[in-house]
C-alpha positions, 0 to 999 in steps of 0.5 A: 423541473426534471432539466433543472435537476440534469442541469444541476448534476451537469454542473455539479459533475463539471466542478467535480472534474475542475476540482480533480483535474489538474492534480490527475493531470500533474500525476499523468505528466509524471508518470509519463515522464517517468516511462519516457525515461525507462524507454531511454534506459532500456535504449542505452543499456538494454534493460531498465536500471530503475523501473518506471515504476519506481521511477514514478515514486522518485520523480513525484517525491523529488518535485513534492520535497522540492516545489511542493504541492499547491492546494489545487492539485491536491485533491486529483493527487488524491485520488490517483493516488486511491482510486486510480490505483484501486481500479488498477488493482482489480484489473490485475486480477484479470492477469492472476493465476490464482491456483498458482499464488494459492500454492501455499495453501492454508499455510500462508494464511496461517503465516500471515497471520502470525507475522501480524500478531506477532508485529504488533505485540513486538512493535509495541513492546518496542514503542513502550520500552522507548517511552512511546505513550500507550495509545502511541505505541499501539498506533505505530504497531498497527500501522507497520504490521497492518497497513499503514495509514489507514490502520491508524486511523481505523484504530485511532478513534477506537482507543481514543489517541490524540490527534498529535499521536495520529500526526506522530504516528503517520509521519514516517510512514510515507518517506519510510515507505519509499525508501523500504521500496528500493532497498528491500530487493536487496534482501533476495541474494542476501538471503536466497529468497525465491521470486515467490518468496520475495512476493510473501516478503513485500506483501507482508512487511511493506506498508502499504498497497501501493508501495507492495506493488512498487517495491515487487512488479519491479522484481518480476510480475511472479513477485508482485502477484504474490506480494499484491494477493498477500498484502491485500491479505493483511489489509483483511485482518484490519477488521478483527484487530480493530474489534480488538481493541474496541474490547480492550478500550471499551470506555471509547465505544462512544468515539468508534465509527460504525463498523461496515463491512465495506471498510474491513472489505473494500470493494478492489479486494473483491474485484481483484478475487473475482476477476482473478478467478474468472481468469483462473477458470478461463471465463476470461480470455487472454484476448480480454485478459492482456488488455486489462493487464497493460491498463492496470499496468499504466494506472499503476504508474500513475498511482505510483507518481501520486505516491510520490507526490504525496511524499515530502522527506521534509517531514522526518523534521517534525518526528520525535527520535522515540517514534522514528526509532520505534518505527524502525525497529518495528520493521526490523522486527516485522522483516526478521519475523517473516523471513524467518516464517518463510524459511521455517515453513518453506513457503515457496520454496 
């Protein structure tokens, strides 16, 4: 009974792998082509023009947008696109100095916390004022201020939305969000932002994850350090803002998913600290430590081209104006609030 049990595991193991396989392999291929195309930069002009970084994002949303995505790589896309880069977060810590990017103190929580209240309630002042429907609203201001995609759909059930809204509400996010990664350096001559301050700026503005790690490891490993612990920051206070409104719509408690700390607490963010801090107190070697950086380094590249993958521009087709320009004018908001706590506080200055 014992063999037959193994034996059953095996196969189940096996179809797993089958299930997985081609779409992790489809994101590999890309995000290996992405960094041959970086080492012909670097051959021809001496230094990348485009990351390979961003080059992954790129190269993945052009053969999505353009060929599209057969339903058997979906599921492996899926998975670089989380789980892949979940590893790569926490295998980041072991590269982190955590005193350094804690320099700011308990100012910087404080920060963050106000460009988050303050997103929202602005945000869906926005939607509102548009003619967004409430529960709409609430969602586009969740997803700007919070994180993206996974803040809708924590808070959906919370206050009852629709489907169509979630649907509405998630639309711009992913084709947004790649754009808000190459154009958002732009902004460090325009205002005079310090390498530090680019990284506060990305962690608290840009949506998701992934899309902070594009949008600042480009810049400088200072910048992504700073914006991945900021974002990963952010991504903490999803907890207190979804029992918020679970007692502000307390008629919906029936459809509110049992809250687990794992869900407000994922498990990378405390990988990332741990190894971080064992780094930070030298219980990790740099011997150990490189390594570690140059893997989480190419899985990140990986899960970049799954990002991109993930992405089809044809989507802007089925948004409606009001939700495209609610969601554009909360992250014009989001950008000048937090810009402005930066300079006022003086953070990494």
């Amino acid at each position: 009974m014992p063999q037959a049990n193994r034996a059953t595991t095996s196969l189940w193991s096996l179809g797993r792998l089958r299930r997985y396989l081609p779409g992790l392999m489809l994101a590999i291929l890309v995000a290996a082509l992405a960094m041959v195309l970086q080492a012909i930069e670097v051959y021809i002009w001496n230094q990348p023009i485009i990351e390979g970084l961003v080059m992954a994002i790129v190269l993945g949303m052009i053969i999505r947008t353009t060929w599209g995505l057969r339903p058997s790589y979906a599921a492996g896309v899926s998975v670089a696109a989380k789980q892949v880069l979940e590893v790569a977060i926490v295998l980041l810590g072991a590269s982190v100095d955590l005193p350094a990017l804690f320099k700011a103190g308990p100012t910087m929580l404080l920060a963050i916390m106000f460009v988050v209240v303050t997103g929202i309630a602005a945000s869906m002042t926005i939607g509102r004022s548009l003619g967004l429907h409430p529960k709409l609203a609430i969602l586009v201001a969740c997803g700007n201020s919070i994180c993206g995609n996974s803040a809708i759909a924590a808070v959906a059930p919370v206050i009852g939305a629709d489907n169509k809204d979630v649907v509405a509400s998630i639309a711009l996010t992913a084709v947004l969000g790649v754009f808000v990664v190459l154009f958002l350096p732009l902004l460090i001559p325009l205002v005079q932002l310090t390498l530090y301050q680019y990284g506060v700026l990305a962690g608290m503005t840009v949506y998701a994850v992934p899309q902070v790690l594009a949008a600042t490891f480009p810049v400088s490993t200072l910048s992504g350090e700073v914006g991945t612990l900021v974002k990963l920051v952010r991504v903490l206070l999803l907890g207190p803002v979804v029992l918020f409104f679970a007692f502000r719509y307390p008629q919906q408690k029936h459809t509110t998913a049992r809250v687990s700390l794992n869900r407000y607490v994922p498990w990378f963010i405390v990988g990332f600290l741990l190894l971080g801090l064992a780094r930070s107190s030298g219980l990790l070697p740099p011997t150990v430590a490189e390594p570690l950086r140059e893997m989480s380094r190419w899985l990140t590249v990986v899960a970049m081209a799954a990002l991109g993958l993930g992405v089809d521009i044809r989507a802007l087709r089925v948004v409606g104006r009001p939700v495209a320009l609610a969601v554009l004018g909360s992250l014009a908001v989001l950008i000048v609030v937090s810009l402005l706590t930066i300079k006022t506080l003086n953070i990494g200055g």
